[in-house]
C-alpha positions as CSV (number, residue, x, y, z in Angstrom):
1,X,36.8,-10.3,9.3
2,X,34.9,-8.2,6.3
3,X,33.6,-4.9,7.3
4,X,31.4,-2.4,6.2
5,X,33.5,0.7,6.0
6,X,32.0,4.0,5.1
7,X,33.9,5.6,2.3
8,X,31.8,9.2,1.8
9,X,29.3,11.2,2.7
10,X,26.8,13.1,0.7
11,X,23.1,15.2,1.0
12,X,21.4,17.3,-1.3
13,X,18.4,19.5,-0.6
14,X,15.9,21.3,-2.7
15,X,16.3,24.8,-4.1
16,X,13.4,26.4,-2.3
17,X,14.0,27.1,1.3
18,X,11.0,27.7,3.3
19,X,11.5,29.6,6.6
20,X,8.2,29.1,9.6
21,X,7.2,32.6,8.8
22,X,6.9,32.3,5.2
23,X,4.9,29.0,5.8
24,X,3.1,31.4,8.2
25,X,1.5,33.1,5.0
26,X,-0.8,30.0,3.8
27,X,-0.8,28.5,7.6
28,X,-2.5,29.0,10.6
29,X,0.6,28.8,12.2
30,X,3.6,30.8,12.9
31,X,7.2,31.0,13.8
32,X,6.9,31.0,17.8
33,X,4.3,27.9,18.0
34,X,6.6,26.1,15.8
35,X,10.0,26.4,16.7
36,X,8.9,25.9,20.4
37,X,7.4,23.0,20.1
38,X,9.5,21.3,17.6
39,X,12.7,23.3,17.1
40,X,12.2,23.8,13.3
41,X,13.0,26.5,11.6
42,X,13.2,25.8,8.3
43,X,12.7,23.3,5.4
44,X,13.4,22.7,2.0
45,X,10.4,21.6,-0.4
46,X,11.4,20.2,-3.9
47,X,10.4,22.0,-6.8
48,X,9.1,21.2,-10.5
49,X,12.1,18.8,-11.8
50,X,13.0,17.9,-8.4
51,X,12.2,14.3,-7.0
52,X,12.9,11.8,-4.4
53,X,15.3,10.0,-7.3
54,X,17.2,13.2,-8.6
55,X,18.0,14.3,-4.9
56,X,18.7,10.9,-4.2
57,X,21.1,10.4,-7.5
58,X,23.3,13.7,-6.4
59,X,23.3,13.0,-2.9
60,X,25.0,9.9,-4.4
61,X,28.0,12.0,-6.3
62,X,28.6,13.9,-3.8
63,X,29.3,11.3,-1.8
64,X,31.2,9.4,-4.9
65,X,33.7,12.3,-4.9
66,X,34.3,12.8,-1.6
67,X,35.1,8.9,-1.2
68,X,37.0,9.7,-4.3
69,X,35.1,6.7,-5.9
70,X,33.8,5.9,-9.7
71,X,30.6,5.3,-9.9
72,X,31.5,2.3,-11.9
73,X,32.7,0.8,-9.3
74,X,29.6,0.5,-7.2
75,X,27.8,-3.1,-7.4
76,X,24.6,-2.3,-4.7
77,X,22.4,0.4,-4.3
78,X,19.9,0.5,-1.9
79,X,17.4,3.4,-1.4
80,X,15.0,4.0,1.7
81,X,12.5,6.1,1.0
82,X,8.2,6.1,1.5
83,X,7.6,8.4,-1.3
84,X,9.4,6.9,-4.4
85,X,9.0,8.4,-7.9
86,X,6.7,5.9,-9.4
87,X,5.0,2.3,-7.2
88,X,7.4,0.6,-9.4
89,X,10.1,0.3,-10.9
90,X,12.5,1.3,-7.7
91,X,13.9,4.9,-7.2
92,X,17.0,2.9,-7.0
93,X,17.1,1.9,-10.5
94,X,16.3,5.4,-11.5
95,X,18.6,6.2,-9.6
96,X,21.0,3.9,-10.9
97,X,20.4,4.9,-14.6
98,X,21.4,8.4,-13.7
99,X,24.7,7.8,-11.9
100,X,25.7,6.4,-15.3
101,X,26.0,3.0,-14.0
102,X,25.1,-0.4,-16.6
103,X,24.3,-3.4,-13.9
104,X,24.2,-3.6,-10.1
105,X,21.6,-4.9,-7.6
106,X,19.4,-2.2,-6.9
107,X,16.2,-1.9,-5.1
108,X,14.5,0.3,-2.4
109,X,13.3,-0.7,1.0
110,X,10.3,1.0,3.2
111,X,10.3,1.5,6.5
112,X,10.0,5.3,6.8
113,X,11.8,7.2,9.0
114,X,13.4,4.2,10.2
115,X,14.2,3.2,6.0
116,X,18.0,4.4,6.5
117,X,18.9,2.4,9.1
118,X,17.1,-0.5,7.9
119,X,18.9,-0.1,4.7
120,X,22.2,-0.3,6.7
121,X,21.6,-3.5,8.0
122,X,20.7,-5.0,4.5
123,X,23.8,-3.3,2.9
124,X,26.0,-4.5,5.8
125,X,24.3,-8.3,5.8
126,X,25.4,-8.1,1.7
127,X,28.9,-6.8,2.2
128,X,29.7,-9.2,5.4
129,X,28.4,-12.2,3.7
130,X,30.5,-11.1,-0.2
131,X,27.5,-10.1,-2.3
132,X,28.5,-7.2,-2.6
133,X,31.9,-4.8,-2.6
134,X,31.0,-1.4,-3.0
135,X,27.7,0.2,-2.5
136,X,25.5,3.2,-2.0
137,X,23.3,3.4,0.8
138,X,20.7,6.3,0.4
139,X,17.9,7.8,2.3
140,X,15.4,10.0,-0.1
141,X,11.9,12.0,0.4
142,X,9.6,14.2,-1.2
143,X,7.6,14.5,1.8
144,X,5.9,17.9,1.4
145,X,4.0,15.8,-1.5
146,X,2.0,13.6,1.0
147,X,1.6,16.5,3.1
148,X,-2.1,17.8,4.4
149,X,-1.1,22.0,3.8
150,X,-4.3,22.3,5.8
151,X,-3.2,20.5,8.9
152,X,-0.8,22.6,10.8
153,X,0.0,19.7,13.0
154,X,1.7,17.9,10.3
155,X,2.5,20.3,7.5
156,X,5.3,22.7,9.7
157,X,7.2,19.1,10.8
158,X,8.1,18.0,7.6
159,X,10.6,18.8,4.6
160,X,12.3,16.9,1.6
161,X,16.0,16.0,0.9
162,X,18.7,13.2,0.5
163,X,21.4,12.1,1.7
164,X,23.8,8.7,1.4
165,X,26.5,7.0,1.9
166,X,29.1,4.3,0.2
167,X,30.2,1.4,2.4
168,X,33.3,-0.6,1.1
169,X,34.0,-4.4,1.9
170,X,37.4,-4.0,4.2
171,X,39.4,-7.0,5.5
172,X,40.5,-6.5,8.6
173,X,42.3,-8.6,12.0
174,X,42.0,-5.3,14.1
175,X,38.8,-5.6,16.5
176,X,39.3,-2.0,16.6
177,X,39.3,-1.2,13.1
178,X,36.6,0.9,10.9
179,X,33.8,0.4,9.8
180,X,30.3,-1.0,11.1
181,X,30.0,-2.9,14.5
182,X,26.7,-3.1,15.1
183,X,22.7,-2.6,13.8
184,X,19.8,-3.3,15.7
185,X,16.2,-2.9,14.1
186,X,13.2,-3.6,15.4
187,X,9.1,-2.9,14.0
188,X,5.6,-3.3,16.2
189,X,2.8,-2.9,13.5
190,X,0.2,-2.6,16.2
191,X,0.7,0.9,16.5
192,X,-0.5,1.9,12.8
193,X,-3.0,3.9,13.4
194,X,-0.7,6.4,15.5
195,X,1.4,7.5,11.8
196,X,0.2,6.6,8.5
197,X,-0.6,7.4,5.5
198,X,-4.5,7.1,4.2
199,X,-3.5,5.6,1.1
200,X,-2.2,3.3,-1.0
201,X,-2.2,1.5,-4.0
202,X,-4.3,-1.5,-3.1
203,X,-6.8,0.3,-0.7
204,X,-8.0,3.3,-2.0
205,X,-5.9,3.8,-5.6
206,X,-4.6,7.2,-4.0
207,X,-1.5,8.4,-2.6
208,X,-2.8,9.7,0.4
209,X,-1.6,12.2,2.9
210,X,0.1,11.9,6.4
211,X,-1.8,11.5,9.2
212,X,-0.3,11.3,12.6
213,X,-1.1,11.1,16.4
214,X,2.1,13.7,17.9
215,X,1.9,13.1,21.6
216,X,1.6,9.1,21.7
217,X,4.5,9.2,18.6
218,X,6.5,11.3,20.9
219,X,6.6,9.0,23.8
220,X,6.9,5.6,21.7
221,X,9.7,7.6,20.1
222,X,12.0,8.5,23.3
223,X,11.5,4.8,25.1
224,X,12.2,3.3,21.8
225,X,15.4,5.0,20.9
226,X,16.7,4.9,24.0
227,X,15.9,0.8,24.8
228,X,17.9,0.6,21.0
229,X,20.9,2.8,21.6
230,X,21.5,1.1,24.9
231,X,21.0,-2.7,23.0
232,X,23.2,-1.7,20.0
233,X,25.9,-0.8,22.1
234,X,26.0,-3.5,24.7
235,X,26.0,-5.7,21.3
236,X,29.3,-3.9,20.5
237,X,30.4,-4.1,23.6
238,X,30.2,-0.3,24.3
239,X,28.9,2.2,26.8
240,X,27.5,5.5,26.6
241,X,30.6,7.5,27.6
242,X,32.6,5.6,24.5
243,X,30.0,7.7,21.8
244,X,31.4,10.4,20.8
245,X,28.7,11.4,18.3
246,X,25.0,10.8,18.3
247,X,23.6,10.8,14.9
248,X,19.4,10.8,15.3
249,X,16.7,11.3,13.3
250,X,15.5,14.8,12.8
251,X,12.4,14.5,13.9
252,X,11.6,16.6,17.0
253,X,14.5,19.0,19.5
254,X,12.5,17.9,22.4
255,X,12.5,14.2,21.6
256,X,16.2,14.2,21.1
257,X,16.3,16.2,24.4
258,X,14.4,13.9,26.0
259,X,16.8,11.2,24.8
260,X,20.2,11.9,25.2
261,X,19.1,12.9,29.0
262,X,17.5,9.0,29.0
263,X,21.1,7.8,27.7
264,X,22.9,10.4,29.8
265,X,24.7,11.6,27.0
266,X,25.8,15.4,27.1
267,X,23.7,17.5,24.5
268,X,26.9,18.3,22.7
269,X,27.4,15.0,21.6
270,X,24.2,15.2,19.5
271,X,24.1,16.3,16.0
272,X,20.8,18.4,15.4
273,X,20.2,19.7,12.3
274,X,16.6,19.5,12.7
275,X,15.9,23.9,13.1
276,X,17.1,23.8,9.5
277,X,16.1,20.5,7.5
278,X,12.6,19.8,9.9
279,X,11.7,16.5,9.7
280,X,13.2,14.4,6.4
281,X,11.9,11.0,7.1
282,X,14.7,8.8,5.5
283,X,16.6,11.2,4.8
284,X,17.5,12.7,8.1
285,X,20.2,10.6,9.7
286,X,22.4,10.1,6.5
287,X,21.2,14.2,6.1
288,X,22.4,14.6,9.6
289,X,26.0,12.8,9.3
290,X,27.2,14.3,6.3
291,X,26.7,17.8,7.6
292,X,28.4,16.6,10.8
293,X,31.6,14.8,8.2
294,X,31.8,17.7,6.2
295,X,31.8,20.8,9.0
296,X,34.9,18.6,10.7
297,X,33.0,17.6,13.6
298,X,33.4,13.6,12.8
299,X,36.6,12.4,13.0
300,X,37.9,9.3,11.5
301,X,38.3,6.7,14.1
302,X,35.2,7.7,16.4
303,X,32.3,6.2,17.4
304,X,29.4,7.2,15.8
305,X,26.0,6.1,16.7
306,X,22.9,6.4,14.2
307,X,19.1,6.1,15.3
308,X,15.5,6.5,14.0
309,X,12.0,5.5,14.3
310,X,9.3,6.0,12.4
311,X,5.6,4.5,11.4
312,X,5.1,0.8,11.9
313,X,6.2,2.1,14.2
314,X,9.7,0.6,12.8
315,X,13.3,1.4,15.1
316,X,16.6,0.9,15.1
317,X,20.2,1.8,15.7
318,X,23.7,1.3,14.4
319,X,27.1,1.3,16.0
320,X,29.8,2.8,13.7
321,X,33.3,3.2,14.2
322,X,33.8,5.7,11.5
C-alpha cells in the first residue's frame, strides 16, 4: 500500500507586518471592530520584490531542510494559489526555476481558499498511483493585491503568505502507518456571486478586486466544514474524539468557533493562527500546520485533520496521520 507521507513543513511571510491599528490610519476601521468580529489582529502584506512565487519558493526550503531533503530530489510541484505572478506560465514553474531544480511536473491549481486541500488530493492521486515520488505541495497569495483598501469589509480580513509541504511515496503493510488516509473535496458554483473577484482575463482584461457577501459566506462556511470533516473521517474510519489536531483555514475565530462546537471538538484541539496571519486564502492551512509542527504541538503519529472553503464556493478536508 503506497502512501503519501508528509516529510516537512514550511511558511514564509512578508516583511511588513501590519497590526489593526496601523491599518486603522488609512481605514475607517479600527482595532476593536475588527478583532471582535473576526479575531484578527494582524497581517503581513508583501512588499516591492516580494510575490506569491518568491514566498511560495522559500516556504519550499524551509520545508526542504526540515525534511532534510534536496531539492533535486523532488519530481512534482503543485502550487494553489488565485493570485499567481503572471496568467501564465504557472507560479510553479517559477517556482521551480528558483529552487534550482532542471525538470519536474509542475503546474498550479485554483480553487481559492479551498486551492491547498485540493492540491492534496491531486498530489496524493499522483503519488498513490507512481507518477510521482517526492513532491512539494504549496499554498501561496498575494492577496492584499486584489484588495478594495476602500472597503473595510474586505480589506481588515485579508493578508499574504506561503506555506508548503513535501509528501514522499512510502510502502507500507501497517493500516496504521503515516501518511495520508483520506481527502474529500467538494465545489457548488451556484454560489458565485456570494465571493468573487470582478475580474478576469477574458471578461473585463482586469485583475479585479474582491468582492464578497460575509454573513451568507459565514453560514455556507460552518455547515460545509462541518458536513466534510465528519465525511472525511467516517471515510477513514474515524471519529471525532480520535483528532487530535484540527488544522482549518484561517478565515474567521467565530467560524472556527462555530465549528469545532458543530463537531464537538474541544477548542484546544484547534490550531488558530488566524489573530496573527488574518485571512491567507491558500495559504492558511499549510500556514497553520507548520506553525503548529514547528512550536511542538504536532506529534509524529497523530491525527491531524485539514479543512477549508472558499469561493466556488469550493470545500474540502483531509485526514492525516502525520
Amino acid at each position: 500500500m503506497i502512501r503519501s507521507v508528509v516529510m516537512g513543513t514550511g511558511s514564509a511571510l512578508p516583511a511588513r507586518r501590519v497590526s489593526n491599528a496601523e491599518l486603522a490610519e488609512t481605514v475607517d476601521t479600527s482595532d476593536e471592530w475588527i478583532v471582535e468580529r473576526t479575531g484578527i489582529r494582524f497581517r503581513h502584506i508583501a512588499g516591492e520584490g516580494e510575490t506569491t512565487a518568491t514566498l511560495a519558493a522559500d516556504a519550499c526550503k524551509a520545508a526542504l531542510a526540515a525534511a532534510g531533503i534536496d531539492a533535486q530530489s523532488i519530481d512534482l510541484i503543485v502550487l494553489a494559489t488565485a493570485t499567481p505572478d503572471q496568467t501564465f506560465p504557472s507560479s510553479a514553474t517559477k517556482v521551480q526555476a528558483m529552487l534550482g531544480i532542471d525538470d519536474c511536473v509542475a503546474f498550479d491549481v485554483a480553487a481559492v481558499c479551498s486551492g491547498f486541500l485540493y492540491a492534496v488530493q491531486v498530489v496524493d492521486s499522483m503519488i498513490r498511483s507512481g507518477v510521482a515520488k517526492r513532491a512539494l505541495v504549496i499554498g501561496a497569495e498575494t492577496f492584499s493585491r486584489i484588495l478594495d483598501w476602500e472597503d473595510r469589509t474586505t480589506c481588515v480580513l485579508f493578508g499574504d503568505g506561503a506555506g508548503a509541504i513535501v509528501l514522499e511515496a512510502q510502502d507500507t503493510a501497517d493500516a496504521d502507518g503515516r501518511g495520508i488516509l483520506t481527502t474529500k473535496l467538494h465545489a457548488d458554483g451556484r454560489h458565485n456571486e456570494l465571493l468573487y473577484v470582478d475580474g478576469g482575463v477574458s471578461t473585463t482584461g482586469t485583475v479585479g478586486k474582491l468582492r464578497m457577501k460575509g454573513r451568507e459566506v459565514f453560514r455556507h462556511a460552518v455547515t460545509n466544514l462541518a458536513s466534510v470533516m465528519t465525511e472525511s473521517l467516517a471515510m477513514a474510519g474515524l471519529g471525532a474524539d480520535q483528532v487530535d489536531w484540527v488544522v482549518p483555514h484561517q478565515a474567521n475565530a467565530r467560524i472556527l468557533d462555530a465549528t469545532a462546537r458543530k463537531l464537538g471538538l474541544a477548542p484546544a484541539k484547534v490550531v488558530v493562527t488566524v489573530d496573527q496571519h488574518a485571512n491567507t486564502s491558500a495559504a492558511s492551512v499549510p500556514l497553520a500546520l507548520d506553525v503548529a509542527v514547528r512550536d511542538g504541538r504536532i506529534q509524529q503519529g497523530q491525527i491531524v485533520i485539514l479543512e477549508a472553503m472558499g469561493g466556488g464556493f469550493t470545500w474540502g478536508a483531509a485526514v492525516i496521520r502525520f
